[in-house]
Structure formats: structure tokens, C-alpha cells
N, C-alpha and C positions, 0 to 999 in steps of 0.2 A: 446409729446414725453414721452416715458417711462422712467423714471429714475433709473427703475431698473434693466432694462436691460443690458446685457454682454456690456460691453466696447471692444476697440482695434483700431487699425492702418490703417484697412481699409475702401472702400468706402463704406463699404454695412454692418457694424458694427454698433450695436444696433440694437433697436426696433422702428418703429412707426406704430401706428393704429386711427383710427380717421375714426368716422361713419357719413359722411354728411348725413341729412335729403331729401335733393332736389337736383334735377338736377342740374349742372352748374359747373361753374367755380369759385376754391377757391384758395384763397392763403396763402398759409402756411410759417408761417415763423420754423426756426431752431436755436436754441444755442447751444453749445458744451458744454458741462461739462467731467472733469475727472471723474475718476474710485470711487473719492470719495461726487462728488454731486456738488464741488467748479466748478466757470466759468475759466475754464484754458483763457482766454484774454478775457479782455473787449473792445476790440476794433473789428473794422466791420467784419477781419478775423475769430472770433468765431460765427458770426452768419449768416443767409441769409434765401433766402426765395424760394419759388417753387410754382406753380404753376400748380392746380391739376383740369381737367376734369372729370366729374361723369356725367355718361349718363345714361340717365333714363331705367329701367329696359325691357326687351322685352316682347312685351305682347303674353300672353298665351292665344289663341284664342278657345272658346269653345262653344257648342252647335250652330253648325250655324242651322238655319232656314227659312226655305221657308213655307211661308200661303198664300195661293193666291198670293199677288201682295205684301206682304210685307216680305223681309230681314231681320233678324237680329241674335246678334251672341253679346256671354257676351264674357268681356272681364277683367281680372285678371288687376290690378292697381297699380301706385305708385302713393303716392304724393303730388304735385309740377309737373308731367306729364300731356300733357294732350296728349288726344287719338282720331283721328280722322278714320272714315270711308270714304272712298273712293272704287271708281266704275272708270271700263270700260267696256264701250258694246263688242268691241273685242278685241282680246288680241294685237293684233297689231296696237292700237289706240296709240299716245304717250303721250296722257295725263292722268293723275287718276284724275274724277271727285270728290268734297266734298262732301260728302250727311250730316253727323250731327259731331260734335266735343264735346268733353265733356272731366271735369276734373276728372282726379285720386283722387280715395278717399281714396286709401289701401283699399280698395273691391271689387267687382263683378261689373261690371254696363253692359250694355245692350243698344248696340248702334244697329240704326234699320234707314233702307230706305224701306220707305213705297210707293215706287214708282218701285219695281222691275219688269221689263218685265219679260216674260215668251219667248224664251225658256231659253237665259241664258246671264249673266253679271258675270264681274270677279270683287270683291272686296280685299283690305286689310284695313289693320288697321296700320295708321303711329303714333307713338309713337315721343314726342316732350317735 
């Protein structure tokens, strides 16, 4: 919590910022202070807590490629993320097969199925 920021009356009064690192689930606690820094109560009324989801960031899919019989396609990273490739032979299949899973490094990485028919397979990239 910022302490310096503007005080007042309502619910959405002051500041808070906070950069988690990884994906998940956090829990924040809160205390109240006056206009001058002091804890206006010490009792459970001035404080509490919240509870904050961060989902990992959406991957940016780039250079796909076709070589013969092998796929693959970089993919921008968080992390604490990890980033899985998956396949359908058509698009009306209801499952997305796994082909490789790999962690986020905060770089570039290069996820690949060396097993692609030719004429064609639909892929994404699920982000976890």
C-alpha cells in the first residue's frame, strides 16, 4: 500500500500497486491508516485481506513453420508459465492432442511436432 497516496471516505480511495512475479493466486492483506500515517484502530475493523488472481500472460505466437514433416512456431514467454503445444487433425475433432510442453523463461523458445502430416493439422498453444 502506498502511504502516500490521497486519503478519503470512499471505497476506491487511495493507492495500491503490487507486481507479482508468477502466475497464481495471492493474498493480500490491507491496514487503514489516517491522513497522517497513524493506524486510525487496532482492531480487525482496520485491517483485512483480499485475494488476488494473476494469470499468466497470453502468448504471442510467431514464425509458424512447415519443413517437411516437422511444425514449429516460437513463442514469447512468462515466467512461472508453462506453454504447451497441441494438435487436431480436423477441426471438428473435440479433443487438442499434446505434442511437447515447455517452461517460460521471459524469452523466445521454440516449441516443435516433428510428426506433422501433410495436407494439414490445426495447432494452438495453451498457456498455464
Amino acid at each position: 500500500m502506498d502511504d502516500q497516496a490521497p486519503s478519503g471516505n470512499g471505497p476506491f480511495s487511495g493507492f495500491f500497486l503490487d507486481t507479482p512475479v508468477l502466475p497464481g493466486g495471492y493474498w493480500c492483506g490491507l491496514k487503514v491508516f489516517d491522513g497522517a500515517g497513524n493506524d486510525i484502530d487496532r482492531t480487525s475493523a482496520a485491517t483485512g485481506a483480499f485475494h488476488v488472481t494473476v494469470l499468466p500472460a497470453q502468448a504471442r505466437i510467431n514464425n509458424p513453420r512447415l519443413v517437411g514433416h516437422q511444425f514449429s512456431v516460437s513463442v514469447t514467454t512468462s515466467v512461472g508459465a508453462t506453454y504447451t503445444l497441441e494438435y487436431k487433425n480436423a477441426w471438428a475433432d473435440s479433443a487438442w492432442t499434446p505434442v511437447q510442453t515447455l517452461p517460460g523463461t521471459g524469452a523466445t523458445i521454440t516449441l516443435t511436432d516433428g510428426t506433422a502430416p501433410n495436407p494439414a493439422r490445426f495447432y494452438r498453444v495453451q498457456v498455464q
